[in-house]
KEKEKE-631116 format. One record per residue: residue in one letter; x, z, y of N, C-alpha, C in turn; residue number from 1. Coordinates in nm, 4 decimals. Example, Ala and Ser with C-alpha at 12.3 -4.5 7.8 and 13.67 -1.06 7.14 Angstrom:
- rest,n.px,n.pz,n.py,ca.px,ca.pz,ca.py,c.px,c.pz,c.py,nr
- A,1.3190,0.7800,-0.5690,1.2300,0.7800,-0.4500,1.3200,0.7800,-0.3300,1 .
- S,1.2850,0.7080,-0.2250,1.3670,0.7140,-0.1060,1.2900,0.7870,0.0030,2 .
//
This chain:
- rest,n.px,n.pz,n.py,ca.px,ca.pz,ca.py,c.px,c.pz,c.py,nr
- X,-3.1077,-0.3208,0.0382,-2.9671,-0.3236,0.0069,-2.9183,-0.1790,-0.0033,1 .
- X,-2.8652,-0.1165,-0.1224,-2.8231,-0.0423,-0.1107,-2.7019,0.0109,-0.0352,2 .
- X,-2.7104,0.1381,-0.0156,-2.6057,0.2272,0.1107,-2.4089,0.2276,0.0334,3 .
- X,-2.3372,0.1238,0.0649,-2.2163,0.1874,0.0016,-2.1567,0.2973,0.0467,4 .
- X,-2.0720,0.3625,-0.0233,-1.9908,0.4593,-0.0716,-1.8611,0.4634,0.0566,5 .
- X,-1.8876,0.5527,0.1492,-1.7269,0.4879,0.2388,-1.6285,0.5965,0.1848,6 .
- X,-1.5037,0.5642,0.2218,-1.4143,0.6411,0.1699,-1.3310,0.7415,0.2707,7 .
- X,-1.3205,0.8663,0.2855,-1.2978,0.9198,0.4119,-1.1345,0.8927,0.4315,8 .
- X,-1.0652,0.8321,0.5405,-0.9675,0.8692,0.5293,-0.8486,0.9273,0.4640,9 .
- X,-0.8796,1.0445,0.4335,-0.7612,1.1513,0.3292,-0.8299,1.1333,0.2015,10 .
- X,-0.9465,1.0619,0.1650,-0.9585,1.0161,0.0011,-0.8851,0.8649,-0.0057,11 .
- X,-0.9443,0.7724,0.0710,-0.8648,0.6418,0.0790,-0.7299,0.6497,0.0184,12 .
- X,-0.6748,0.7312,0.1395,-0.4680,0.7675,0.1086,-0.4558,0.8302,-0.0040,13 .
- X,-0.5450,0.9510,-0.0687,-0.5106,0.9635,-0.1869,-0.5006,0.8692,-0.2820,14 .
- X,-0.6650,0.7951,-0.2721,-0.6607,0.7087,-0.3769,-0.4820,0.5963,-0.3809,15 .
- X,-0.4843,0.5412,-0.2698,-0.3886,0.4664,-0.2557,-0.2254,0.5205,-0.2835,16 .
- X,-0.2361,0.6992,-0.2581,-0.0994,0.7653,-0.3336,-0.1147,0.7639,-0.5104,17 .
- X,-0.2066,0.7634,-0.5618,-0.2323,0.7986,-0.7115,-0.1571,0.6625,-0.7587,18 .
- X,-0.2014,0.5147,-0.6917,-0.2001,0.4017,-0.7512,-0.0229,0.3522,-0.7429,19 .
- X,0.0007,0.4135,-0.6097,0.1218,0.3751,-0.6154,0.2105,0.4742,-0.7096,20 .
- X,0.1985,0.5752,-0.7129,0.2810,0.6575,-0.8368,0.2225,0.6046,-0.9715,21 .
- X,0.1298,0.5571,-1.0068,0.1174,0.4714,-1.0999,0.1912,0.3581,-1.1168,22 .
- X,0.2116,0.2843,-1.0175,0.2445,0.1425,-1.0496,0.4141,0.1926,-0.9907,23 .
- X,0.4734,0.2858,-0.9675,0.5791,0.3261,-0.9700,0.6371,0.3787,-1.1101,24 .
- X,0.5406,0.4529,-1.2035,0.5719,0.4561,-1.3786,0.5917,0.3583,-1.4236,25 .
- X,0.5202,0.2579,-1.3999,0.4778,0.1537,-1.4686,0.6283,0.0460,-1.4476,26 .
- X,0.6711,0.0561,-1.3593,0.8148,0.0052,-1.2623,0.9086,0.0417,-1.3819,27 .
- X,0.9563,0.1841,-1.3668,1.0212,0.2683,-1.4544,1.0048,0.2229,-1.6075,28 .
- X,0.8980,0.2198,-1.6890,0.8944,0.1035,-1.8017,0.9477,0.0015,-1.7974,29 .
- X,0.9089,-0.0656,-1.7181,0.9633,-0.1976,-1.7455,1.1232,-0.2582,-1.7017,30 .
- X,1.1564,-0.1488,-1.6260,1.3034,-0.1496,-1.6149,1.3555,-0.0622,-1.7752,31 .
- X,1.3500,0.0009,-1.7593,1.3854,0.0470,-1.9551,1.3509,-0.0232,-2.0536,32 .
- X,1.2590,-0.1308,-2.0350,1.2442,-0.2176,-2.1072,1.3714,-0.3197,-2.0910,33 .
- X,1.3837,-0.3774,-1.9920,1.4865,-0.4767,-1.9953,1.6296,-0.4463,-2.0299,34 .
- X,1.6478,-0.3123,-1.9858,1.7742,-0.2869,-2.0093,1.8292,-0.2695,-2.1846,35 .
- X,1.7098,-0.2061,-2.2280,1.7105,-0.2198,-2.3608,1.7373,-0.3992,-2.4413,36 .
- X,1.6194,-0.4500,-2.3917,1.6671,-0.5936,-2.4596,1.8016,-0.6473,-2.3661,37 .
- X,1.8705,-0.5621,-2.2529,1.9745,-0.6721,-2.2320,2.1007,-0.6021,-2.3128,38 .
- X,2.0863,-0.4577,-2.3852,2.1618,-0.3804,-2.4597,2.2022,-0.4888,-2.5950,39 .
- X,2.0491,-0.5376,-2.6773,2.0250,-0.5113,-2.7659,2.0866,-0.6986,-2.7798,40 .
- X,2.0543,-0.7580,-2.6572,2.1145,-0.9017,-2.6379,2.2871,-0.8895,-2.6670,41 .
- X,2.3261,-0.8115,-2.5907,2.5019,-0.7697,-2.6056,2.5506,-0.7465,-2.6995,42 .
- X,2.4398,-0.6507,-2.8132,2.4830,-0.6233,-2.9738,2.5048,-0.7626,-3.0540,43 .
- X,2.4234,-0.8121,-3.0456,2.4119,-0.9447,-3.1197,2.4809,-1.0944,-3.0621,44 .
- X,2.5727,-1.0693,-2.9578,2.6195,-1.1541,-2.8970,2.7218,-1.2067,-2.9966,45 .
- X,2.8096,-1.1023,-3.0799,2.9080,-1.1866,-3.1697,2.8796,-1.2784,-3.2555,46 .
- X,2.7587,-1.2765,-3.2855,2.6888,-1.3341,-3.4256,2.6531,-1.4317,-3.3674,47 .
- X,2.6294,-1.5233,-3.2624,2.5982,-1.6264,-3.2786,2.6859,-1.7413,-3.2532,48 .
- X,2.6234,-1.8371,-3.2964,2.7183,-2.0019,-3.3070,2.7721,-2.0310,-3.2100,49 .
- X,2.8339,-2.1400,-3.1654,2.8524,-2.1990,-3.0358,2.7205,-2.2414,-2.9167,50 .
- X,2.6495,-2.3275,-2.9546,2.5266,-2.3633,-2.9280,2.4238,-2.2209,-2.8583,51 .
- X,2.4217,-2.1223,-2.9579,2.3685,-2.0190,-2.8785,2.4319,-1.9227,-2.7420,52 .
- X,2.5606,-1.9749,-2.7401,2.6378,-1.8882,-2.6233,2.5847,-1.8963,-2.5305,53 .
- X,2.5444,-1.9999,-2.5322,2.4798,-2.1025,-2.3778,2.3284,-1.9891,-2.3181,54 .
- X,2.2563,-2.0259,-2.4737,2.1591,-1.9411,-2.4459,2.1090,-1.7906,-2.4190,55 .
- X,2.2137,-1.7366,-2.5075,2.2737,-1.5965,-2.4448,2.3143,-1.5622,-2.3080,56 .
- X,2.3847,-1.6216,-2.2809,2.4024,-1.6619,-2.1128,2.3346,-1.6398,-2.0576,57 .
- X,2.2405,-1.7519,-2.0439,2.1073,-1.7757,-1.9511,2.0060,-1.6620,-1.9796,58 .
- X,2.0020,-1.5615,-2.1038,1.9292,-1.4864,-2.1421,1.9930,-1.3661,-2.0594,59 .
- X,2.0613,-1.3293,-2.0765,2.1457,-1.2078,-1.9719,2.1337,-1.2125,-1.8365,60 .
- X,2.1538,-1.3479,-1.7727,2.1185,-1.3773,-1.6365,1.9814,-1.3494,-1.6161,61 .
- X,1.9281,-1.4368,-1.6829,1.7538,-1.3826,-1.6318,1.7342,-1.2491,-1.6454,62 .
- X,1.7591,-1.1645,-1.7617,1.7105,-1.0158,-1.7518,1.8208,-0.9423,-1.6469,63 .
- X,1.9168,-0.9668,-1.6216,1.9523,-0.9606,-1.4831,1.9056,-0.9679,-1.3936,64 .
- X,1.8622,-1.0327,-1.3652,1.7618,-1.1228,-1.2423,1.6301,-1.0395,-1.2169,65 .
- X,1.6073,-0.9901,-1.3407,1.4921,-0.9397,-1.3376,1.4501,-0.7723,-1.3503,66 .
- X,1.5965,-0.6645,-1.4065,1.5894,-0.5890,-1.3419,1.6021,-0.5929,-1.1899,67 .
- X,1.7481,-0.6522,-1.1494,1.7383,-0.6375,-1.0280,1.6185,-0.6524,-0.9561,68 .
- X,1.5097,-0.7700,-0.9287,1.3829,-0.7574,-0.8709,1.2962,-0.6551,-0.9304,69 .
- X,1.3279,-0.5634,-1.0329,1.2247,-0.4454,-1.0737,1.2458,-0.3623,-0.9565,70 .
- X,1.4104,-0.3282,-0.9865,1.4589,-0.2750,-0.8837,1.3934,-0.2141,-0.7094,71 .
- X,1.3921,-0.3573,-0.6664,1.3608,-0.3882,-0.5229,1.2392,-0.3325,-0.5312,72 .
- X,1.1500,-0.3938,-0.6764,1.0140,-0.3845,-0.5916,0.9615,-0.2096,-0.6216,73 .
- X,1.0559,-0.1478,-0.7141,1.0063,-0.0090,-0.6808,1.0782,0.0612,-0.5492,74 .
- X,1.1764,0.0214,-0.4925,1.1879,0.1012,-0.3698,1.0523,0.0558,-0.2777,75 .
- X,1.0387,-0.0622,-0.2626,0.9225,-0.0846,-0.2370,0.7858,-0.0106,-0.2021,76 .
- X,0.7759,-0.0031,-0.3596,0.6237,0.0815,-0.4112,0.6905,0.2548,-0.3520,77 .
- X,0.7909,0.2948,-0.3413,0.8315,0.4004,-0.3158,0.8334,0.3940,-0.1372,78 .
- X,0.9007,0.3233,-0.0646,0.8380,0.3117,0.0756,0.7000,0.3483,0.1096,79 .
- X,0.6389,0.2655,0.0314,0.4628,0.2743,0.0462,0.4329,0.3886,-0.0099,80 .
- X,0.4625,0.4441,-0.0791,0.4071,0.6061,-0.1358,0.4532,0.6885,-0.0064,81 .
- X,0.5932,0.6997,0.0472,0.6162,0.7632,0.1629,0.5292,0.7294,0.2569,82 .
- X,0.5299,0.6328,0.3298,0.4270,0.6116,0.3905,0.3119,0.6941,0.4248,83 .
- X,0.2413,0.6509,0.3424,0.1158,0.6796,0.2668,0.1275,0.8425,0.2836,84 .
- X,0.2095,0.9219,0.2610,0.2351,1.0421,0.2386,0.2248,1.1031,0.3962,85 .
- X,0.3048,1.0224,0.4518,0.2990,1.0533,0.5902,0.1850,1.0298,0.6614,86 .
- X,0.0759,0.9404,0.6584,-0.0590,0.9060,0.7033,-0.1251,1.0243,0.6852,87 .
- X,-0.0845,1.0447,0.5325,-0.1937,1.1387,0.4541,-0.2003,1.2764,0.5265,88 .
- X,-0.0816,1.2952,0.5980,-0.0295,1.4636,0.6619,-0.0803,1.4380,0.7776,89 .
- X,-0.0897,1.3164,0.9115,-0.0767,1.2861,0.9839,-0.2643,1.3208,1.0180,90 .
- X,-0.3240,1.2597,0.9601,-0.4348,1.2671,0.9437,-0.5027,1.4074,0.8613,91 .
- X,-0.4610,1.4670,0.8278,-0.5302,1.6358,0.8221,-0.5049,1.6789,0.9342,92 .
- X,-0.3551,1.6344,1.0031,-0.3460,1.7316,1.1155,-0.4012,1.6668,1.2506,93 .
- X,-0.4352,1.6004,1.2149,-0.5062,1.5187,1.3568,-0.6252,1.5513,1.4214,94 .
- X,-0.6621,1.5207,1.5246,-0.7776,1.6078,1.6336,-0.8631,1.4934,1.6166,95 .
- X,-0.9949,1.5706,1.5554,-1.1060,1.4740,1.6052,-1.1296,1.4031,1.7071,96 .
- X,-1.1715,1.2512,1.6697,-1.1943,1.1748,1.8383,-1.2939,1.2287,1.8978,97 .
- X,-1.2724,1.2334,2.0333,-1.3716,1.2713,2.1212,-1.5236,1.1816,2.1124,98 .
- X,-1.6433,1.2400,2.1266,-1.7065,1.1323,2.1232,-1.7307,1.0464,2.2427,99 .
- X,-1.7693,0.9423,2.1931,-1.7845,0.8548,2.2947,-1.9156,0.7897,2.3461,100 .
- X,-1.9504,0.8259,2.4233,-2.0634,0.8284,2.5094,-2.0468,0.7128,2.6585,101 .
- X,-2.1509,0.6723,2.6868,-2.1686,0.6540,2.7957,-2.1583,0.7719,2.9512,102 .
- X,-2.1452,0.6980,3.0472,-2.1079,0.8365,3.1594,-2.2693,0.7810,3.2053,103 .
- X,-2.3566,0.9472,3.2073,-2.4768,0.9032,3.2507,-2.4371,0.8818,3.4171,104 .
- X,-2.5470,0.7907,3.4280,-2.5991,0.7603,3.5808,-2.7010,0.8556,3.6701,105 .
- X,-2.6383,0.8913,3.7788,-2.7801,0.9530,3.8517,-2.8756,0.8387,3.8922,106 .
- X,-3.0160,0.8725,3.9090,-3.1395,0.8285,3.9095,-3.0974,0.7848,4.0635,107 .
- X,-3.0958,0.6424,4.1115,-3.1663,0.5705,4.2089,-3.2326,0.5795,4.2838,108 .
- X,-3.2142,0.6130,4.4228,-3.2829,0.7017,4.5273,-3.4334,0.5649,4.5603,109 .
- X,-3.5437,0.6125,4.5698,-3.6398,0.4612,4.5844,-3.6718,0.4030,4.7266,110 .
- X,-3.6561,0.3395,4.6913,-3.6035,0.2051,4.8144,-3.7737,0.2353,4.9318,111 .
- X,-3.7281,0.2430,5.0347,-3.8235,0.2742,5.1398,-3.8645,0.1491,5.1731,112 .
- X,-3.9693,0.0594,5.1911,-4.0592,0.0058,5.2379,-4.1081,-0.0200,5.4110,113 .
- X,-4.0823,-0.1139,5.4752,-4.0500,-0.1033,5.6100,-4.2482,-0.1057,5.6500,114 .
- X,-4.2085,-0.0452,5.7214,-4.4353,-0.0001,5.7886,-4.4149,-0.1761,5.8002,115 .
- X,-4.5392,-0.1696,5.7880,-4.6402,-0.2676,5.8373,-4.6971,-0.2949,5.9889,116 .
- X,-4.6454,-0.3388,6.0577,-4.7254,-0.3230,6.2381,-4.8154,-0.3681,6.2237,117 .
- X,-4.9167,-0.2993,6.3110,-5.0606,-0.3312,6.3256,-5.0915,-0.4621,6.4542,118 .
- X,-5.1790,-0.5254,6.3722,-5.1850,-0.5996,6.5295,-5.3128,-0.6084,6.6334,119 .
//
């Protein structure tokens, strides 16, 4: 079986800071995304029939709905980057564990043997 790969501590947290500032861009898209189609929903709101008001509606609410939870979940991903940030410092500056050993034993004095009487 081959030997895996461990990850030291301060690479782990990096790795895990890279991903979250990633998926913190990625946040940032997709909130500019919605806001755009809820812009672009508002332009075109005069133009439609009766029948579509309804659906306009419900279309605004949901992308509502759904920045707001973009929202949340990048403070979120932003908690966890702090975090993470703080581990990451916490752990350069931290003191190696002591090792841990057993406390040797002194050697066992040997047990004396009572004489034998002669008879």
């Amino acid at each position: 079986m081959p030997a895996t790969k461990k990850l030291t501590p301060t690479r782990a947290t990096a790795a895990a800071r890279s991903r979250a500032e990633e998926d913190a861009r990625r946040l940032d898209h997709v909130s500019a995304s919605l806001e755009a189609a809820q812009k672009d929903l508002a332009a075109i709101g005069g133009t439609l029939g009766t029948g579509m008001r309804d659906l306009r509606r419900d279309m605004n609410r949901l992308l509502r709905d759904a920045r707001r939870d973009v929202l949340k979940m990048r403070r979120a991903v932003q908690r966890d980057l702090e975090r993470l940030q703080r581990d990451l410092t916490a752990a350069a500056t931290a003191k190696p564990p002591a090792s841990h050993r057993a406390p040797t034993r002194a050697p066992k004095p040997a047990r004396r043997r009572p004489a034998a009487a002669s008879h």
